[in-house]
N, C-alpha and C positions, 0 to 999 in steps of 0.2 A: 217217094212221097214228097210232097210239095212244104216247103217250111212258108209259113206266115209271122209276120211282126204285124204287134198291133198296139196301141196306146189306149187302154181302159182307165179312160179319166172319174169316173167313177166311182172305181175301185181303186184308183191310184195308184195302179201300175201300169208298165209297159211289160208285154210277153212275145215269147215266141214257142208256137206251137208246130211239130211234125207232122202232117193229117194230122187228126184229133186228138192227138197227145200232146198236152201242154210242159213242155221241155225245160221252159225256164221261166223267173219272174224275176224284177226287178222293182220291187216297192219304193214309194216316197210319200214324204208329206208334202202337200201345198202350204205354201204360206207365202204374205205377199212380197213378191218380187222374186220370191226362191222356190227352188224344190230340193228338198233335202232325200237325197236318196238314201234308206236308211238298212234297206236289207234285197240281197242276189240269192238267189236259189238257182239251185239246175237239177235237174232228177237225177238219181244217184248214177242209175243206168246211162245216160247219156254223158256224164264230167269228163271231160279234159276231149273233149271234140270242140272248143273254142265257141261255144252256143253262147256262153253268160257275156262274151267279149263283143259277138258279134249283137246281141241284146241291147247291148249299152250304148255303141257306137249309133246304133237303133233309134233308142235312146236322146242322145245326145243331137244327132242330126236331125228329129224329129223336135226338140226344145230349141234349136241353134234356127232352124227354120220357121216354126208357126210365134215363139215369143223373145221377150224381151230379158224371162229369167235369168239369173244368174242359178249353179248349180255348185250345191252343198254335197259333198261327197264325204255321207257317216260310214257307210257302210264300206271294209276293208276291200274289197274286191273294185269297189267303184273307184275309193282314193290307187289303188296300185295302179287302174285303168290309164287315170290320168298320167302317172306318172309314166306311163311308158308311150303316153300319147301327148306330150308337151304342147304341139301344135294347137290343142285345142283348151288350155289351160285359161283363154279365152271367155268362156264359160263360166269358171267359177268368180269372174270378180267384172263379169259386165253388169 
């Protein structure tokens, strides 16, 4: 089955869905100049297949490309992200 990323501005997340099964979410607030990622989910069934990591990276590439935000990492799983991903630390204080 085909995996999709997608950024529901919206609804203020970004997801990634297996066929029609919605695998993970990654929620934020707007606010101006930031986005405060505030909570990751992955479906229980799917955890520790790297879905939430490759979500964020999603994520991240997707804000690094279309804006100018800087990015707020509340939620625990986002701040570990960065920390294991330095290079892009960028992000949180552009």
């Amino acid at each position: 089955m085909a995996s999709s990323f997608a950024h529901e501005p919206d609804a203020n997340r970004y997801t990634l869905r297996i066929g029609n099964e919605l695998v993970c979410v990654a929620d934020y607030s707007a606010r101006p100049g930031a986005l405060y990622f505030t909570h990751t989910y992955t479906s229980p069934a799917r955890r520790g297949n790297g879905h939430a990591a490759s979500l964020i990276e999603f994520a991240m590439n997707d804000i690094e490309s279309r804006t100018d935000n800087r990015v707020v990492p509340i939620c625990s799983f986002v701040v570990d992200w960065f920390d294991s991903h330095p290079e892009r630390r960028g992000l949180l204080t552009r």
